[in-house]
C-alpha positions in Angstrom: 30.9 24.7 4.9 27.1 25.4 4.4 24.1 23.8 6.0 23.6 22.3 2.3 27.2 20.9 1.8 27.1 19.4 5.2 24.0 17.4 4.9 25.1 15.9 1.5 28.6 14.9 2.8 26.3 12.9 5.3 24.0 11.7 3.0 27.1 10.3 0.9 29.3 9.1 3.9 25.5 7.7 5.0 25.3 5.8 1.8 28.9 4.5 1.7 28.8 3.0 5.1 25.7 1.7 5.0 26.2 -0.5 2.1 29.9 -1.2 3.0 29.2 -2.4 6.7 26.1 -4.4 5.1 27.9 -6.2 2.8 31.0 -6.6 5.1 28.5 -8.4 7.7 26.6 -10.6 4.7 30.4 -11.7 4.1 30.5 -12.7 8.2 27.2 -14.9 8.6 28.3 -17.6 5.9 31.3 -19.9 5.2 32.4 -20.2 1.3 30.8 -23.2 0.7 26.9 -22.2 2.6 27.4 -19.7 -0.3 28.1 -21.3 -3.3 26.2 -24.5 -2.5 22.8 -23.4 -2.9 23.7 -22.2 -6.9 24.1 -25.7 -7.6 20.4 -24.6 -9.1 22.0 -23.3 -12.0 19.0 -22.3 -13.9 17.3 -20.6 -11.2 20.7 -18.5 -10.8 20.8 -17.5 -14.5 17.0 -16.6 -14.6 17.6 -14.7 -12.0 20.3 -12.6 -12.9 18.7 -12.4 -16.4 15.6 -10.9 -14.1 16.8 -8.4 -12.0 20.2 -7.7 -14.2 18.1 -7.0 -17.3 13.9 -7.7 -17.2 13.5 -5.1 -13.9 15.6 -2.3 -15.0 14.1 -2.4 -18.6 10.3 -2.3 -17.7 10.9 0.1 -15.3 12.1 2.3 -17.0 9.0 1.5 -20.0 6.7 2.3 -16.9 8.5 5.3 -15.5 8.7 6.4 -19.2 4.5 5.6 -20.1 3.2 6.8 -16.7 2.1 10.7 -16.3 5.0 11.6 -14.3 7.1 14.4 -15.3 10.2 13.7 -17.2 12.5 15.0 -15.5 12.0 12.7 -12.4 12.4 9.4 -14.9 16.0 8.9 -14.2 16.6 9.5 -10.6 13.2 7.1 -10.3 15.2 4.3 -12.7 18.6 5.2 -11.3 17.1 3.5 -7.9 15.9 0.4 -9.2 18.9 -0.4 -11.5 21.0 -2.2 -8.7 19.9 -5.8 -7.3 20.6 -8.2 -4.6 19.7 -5.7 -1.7 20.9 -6.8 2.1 17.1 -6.2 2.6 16.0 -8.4 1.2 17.7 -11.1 3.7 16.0 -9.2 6.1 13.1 -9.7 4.6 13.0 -13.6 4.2 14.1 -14.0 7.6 11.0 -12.2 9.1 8.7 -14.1 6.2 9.6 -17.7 7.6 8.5 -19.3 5.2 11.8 -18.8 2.9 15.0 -20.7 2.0 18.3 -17.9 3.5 21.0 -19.2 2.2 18.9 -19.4 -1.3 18.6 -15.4 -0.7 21.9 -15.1 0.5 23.9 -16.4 -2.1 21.6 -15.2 -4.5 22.0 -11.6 -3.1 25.8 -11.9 -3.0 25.7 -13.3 -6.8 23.3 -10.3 -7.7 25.7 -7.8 -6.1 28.8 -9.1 -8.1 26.7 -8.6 -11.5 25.9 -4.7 -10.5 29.2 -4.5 -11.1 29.1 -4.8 -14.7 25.2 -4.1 -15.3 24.4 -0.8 -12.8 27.1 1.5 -14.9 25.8 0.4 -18.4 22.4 0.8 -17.6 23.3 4.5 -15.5 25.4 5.4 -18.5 21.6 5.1 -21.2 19.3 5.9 -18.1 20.9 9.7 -17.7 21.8 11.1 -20.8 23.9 14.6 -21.1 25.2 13.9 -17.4 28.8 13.3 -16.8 28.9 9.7 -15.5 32.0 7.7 -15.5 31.5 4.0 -15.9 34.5 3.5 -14.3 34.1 5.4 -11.3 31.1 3.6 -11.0 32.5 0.4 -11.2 35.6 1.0 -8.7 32.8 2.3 -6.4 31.0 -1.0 -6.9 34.2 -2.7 -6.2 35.5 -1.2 -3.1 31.3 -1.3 -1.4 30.9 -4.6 -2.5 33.4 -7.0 -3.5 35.9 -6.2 -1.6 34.0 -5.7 1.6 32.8 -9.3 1.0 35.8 -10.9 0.8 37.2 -9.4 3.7 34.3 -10.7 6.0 34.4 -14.2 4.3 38.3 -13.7 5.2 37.4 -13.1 8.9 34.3 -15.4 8.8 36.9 -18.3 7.7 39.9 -17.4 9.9 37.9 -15.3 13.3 35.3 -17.3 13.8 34.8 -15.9 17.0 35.1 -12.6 16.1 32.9 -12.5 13.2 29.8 -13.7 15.4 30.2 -11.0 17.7 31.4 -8.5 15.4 28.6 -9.1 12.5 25.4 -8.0 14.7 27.2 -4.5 15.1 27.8 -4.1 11.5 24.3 -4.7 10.9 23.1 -2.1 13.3 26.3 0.1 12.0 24.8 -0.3 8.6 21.1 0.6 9.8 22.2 3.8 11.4 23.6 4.7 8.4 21.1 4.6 6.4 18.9 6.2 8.6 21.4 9.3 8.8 21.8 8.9 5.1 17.4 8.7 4.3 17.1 11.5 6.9 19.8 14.0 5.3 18.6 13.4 2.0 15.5 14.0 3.0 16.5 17.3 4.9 18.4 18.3 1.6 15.4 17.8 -0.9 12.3 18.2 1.5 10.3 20.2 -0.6 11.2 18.1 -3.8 9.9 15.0 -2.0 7.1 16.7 -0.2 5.4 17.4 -3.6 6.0 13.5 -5.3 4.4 11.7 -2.6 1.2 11.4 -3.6 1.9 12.1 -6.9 2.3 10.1 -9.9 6.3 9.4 -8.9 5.3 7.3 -5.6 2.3 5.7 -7.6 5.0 4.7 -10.3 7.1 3.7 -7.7 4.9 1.1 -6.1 3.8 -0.2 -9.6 7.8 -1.4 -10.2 8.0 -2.9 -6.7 4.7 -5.0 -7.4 5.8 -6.1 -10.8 9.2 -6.7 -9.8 8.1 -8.9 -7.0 5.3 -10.5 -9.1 8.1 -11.4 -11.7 10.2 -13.0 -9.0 7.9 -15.5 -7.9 6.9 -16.6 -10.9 10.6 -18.0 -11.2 10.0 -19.8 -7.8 8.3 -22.8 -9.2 6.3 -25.1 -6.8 8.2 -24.6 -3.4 6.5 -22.3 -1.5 9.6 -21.4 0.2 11.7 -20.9 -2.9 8.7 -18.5 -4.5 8.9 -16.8 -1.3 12.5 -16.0 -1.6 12.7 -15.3 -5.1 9.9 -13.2 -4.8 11.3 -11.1 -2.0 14.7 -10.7 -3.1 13.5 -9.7 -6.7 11.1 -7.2 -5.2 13.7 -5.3 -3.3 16.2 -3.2 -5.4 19.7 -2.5 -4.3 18.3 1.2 -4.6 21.6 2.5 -2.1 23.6 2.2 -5.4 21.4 4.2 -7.3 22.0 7.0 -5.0 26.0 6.8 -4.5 25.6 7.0 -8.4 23.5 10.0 -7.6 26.1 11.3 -4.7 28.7 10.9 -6.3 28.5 11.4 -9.9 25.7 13.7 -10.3 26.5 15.8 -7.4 23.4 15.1 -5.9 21.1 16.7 -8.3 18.1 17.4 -5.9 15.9 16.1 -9.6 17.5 13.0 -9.5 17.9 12.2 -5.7 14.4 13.3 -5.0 12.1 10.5 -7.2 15.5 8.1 -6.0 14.8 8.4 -2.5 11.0 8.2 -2.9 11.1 5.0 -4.3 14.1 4.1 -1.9 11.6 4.3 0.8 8.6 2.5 -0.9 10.7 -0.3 -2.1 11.5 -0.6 1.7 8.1 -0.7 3.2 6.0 -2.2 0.8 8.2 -5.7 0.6 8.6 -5.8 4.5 5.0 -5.3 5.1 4.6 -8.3 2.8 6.9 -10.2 4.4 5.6 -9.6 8.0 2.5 -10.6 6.6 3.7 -13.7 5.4 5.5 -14.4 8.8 1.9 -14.1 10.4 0.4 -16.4 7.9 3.1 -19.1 8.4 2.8 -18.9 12.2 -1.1 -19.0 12.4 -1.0 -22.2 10.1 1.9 -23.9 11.8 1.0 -27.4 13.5 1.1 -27.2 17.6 3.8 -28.6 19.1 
């Protein structure tokens, strides 16, 4: 095996962990009914599956398409923003405060659910003359996310116990993974990446993360903390399935996986920093006890 072979079988067994233990330890920190109860709010549910399923994807790939960058880096850039509902983003609103969590929870678990059907017909129009099976896609989809989830609702339900203790490992299981995934990619593709950032890939890439978050709290209404959480969880794209479609399907095509993990890691540190940010603020203008 070469140096090359062995850093993208990490990067893909990186990518398939990480989003497998993360969803298996969403399915732990919630009963059934914390999950379903908050999309009681039926309209906010379908406006924002209609948002992030269809609206995101769609303008940003009209601003990947409209902004200088080279062509060729278009779909791996849209390839990473076409999946929703990103662990993340739970992340996210807990550090923010000032957010509803089992609002982003269910919504995240919902948004998963529907990248079943969306992420592979949006893949299949994003990349044209690649190979991509829509149905490889989807049994991928099904075997990181669905049933992951339903496993740890299944333990959640019947090992209470074992769930609490077990579900803060996943999460640092998960985080690992990633990391070892980001890092090999990285590795792979240095001199790909190297000459995006700064470049108009990165500058695109920050562009769709504002927009997407702009988009989301407009959806929010009046509540602060519902804007919050809307905002957040729309902002931050399920970009791990854009690179197992990449992985996996593409062979990791260093033109694809490149602009994808750019935008992997700006989509990561742009909403966090806002987040943190809007922890501080809630903190500072909390009443004394």
């Amino acid at each position: 095996m070469t140096a090359d072979q062995l850093l993208a079988a990490l990067f893909n067994a990186g990518i398939v962990i990480s989003v497998g233990a993360t969803v298996l330890s969403l399915g732990m920190s919630f009963t059934v009914g914390q999950l379903v109860s908050p999309l009681r709010r039926v309209w906010l549910v379908i406006a924002m599956v209609v948002l992030n399923a269809l609206v995101i994807p769609a303008v940003a790939w009209g601003i990947a398409k409209a902004s200088p960058m080279n062509n060729q880096y278009v779909p791996g850039l849209v390839l990473a923003t076409l999946g929703a509902g990103s662990a993340a983003s739970l992340k996210a609103t807990q550090l923010a405060r000032r957010a509803d969590l089992p609002l982003a929870v269910s919504l995240a678990v919902v948004l998963q659910l529907v990248n079943i059907v969306a992420v592979p017909l949006w893949a299949g129009k994003v990349v044209t003359g690649a190979s991509i099976s829509a149905w490889d896609i989807v049994k991928s989809l099904l075997a990181l996310v669905l049933l992951p989830l339903v496993v740890g609702l299944f333990v959640r339900a019947r090992y209470a116990d074992h769930a609490t203790s077990w579900q803060p490992e996943l999460v640092k299981a998960a985080n690992l993974a990633l990391v070892v995934a980001i890092a090999t990619g990285i590795a792979a593709n240095w001199s790909t990446i190297v000459s995006m950032f700064g470049s108009w890939v990165s500058v695109t890439a920050i562009a769709i993360v504002i927009l997407a978050g702009v988009l989301g709290l407009l959806l929010g209404g009046k509540s602060a903390e519902v804007r919050t959480t809307t905002g957040l969880v729309s902002a931050f794209r399920f970009g791990s399935l854009g690179l197992v479609i990449i992985g996996t399907q593409l062979n990791g095509n260093p033109t694809y996986l490149g602009p994808a993990i750019v935008f992997a890691l700006i989509d990561f540190i742009l909403p966090i920093a806002l987040a943190v940010e809007i922890g501080h603020r809630t903190d500072a203008t909390a009443p004394a006890s």
